[in-house]
Backbone bond lengths (Angstrom), bond angles and torsions (degrees), N, CA, C in turn:
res aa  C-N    CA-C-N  psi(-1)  N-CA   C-N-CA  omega(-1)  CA-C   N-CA-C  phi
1 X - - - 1.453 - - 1.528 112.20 -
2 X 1.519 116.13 -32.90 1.497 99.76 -175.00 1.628 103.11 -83.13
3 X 1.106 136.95 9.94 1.460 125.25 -179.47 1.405 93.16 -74.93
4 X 1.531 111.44 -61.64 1.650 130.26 179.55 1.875 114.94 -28.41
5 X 1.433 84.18 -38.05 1.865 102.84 -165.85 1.528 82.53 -73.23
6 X 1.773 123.60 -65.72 1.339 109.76 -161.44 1.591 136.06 -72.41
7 X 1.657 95.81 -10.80 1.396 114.36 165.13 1.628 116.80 -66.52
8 X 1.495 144.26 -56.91 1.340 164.59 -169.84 1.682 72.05 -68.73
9 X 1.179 148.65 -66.35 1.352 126.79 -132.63 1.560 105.55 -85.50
10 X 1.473 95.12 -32.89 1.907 105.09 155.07 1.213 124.88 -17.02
11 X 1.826 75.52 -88.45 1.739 82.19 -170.74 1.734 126.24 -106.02
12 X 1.407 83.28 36.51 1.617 104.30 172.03 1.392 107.09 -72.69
13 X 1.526 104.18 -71.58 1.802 117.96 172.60 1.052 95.28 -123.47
14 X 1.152 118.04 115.26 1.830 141.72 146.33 1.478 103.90 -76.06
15 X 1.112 128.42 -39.65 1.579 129.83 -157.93 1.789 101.07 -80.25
16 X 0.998 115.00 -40.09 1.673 120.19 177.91 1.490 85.48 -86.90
17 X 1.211 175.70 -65.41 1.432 174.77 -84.29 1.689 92.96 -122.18
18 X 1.061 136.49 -76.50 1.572 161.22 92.28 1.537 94.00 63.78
19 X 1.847 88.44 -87.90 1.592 90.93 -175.26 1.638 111.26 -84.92
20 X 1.209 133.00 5.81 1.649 120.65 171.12 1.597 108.95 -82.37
21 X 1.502 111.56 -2.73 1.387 105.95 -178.24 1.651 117.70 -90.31
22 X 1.507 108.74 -0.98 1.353 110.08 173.73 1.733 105.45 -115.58
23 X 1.284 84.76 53.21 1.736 86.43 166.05 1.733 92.17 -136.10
24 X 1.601 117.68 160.68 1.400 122.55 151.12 1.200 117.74 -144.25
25 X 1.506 110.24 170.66 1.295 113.19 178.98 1.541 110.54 -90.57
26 X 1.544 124.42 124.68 1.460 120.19 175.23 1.645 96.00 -119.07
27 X 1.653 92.04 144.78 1.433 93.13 166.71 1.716 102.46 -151.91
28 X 1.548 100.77 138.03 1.249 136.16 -144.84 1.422 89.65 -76.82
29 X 1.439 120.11 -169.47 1.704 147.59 156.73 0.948 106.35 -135.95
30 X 1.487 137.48 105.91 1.365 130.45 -177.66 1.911 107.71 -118.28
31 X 0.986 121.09 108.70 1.754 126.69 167.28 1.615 107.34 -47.24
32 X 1.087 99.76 120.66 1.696 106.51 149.72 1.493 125.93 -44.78
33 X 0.891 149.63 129.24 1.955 138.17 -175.88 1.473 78.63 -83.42
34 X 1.429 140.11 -50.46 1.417 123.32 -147.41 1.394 99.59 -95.41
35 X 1.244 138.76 -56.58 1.647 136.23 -163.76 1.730 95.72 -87.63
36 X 1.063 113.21 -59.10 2.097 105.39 178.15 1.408 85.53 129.58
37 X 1.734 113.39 -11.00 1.587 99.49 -163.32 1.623 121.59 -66.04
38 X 0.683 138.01 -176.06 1.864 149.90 -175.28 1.698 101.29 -103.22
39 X 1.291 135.50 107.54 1.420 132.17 122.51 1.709 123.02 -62.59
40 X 1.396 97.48 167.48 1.388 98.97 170.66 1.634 107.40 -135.00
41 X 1.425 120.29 132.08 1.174 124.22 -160.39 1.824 97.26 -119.50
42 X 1.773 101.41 120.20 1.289 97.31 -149.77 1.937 84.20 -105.06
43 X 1.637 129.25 148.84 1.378 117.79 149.09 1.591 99.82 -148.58
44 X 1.617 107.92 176.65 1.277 110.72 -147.26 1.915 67.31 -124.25
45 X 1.455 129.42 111.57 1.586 130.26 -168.43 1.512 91.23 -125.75
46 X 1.513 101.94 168.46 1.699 120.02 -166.33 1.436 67.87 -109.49
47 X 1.781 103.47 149.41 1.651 129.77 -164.10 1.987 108.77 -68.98
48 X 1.591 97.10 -36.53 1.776 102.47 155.87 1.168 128.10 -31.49
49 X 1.371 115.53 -39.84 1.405 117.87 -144.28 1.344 115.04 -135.66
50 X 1.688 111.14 0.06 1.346 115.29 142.58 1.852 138.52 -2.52
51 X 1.562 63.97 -74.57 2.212 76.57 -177.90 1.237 123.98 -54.21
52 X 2.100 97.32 -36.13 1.519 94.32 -171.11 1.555 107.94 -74.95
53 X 1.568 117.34 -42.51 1.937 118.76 177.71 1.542 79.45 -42.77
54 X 1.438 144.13 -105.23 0.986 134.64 -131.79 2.106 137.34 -61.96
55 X 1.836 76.46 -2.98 1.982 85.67 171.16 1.651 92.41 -101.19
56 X 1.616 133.19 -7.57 1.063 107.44 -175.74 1.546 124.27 -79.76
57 X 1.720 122.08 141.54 1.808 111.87 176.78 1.487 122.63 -65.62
């Protein structure tokens, strides 16, 4: 049944399918100023705009 499920969802919307493929997930390394420790700063960005999430402080 899930082949069935992933086939219909295919070619249900291709056009939203299409455009979800120029998005990604980036996730950052961000330092603490006070502990030194490492966060990670997670976003789901359109493939354009990559560089800038990742030059931003």
């Amino acid at each position: 049944m899930a082949k069935a499920a992933k086939t219909a969802i295919k070619t249900k919307d291709q056009k939203a399918a299409a455009e979800a493929k120029n998005y990604s997930k980036v996730i950052k390394a961000v330092r603490s100023p006070k502990t030194g420790a490492y966060t990670f700063k997670e976003a789901i960005v359109h493939k354009e705009k990559i560089k800038d999430f990742l030059a931003e402080k």
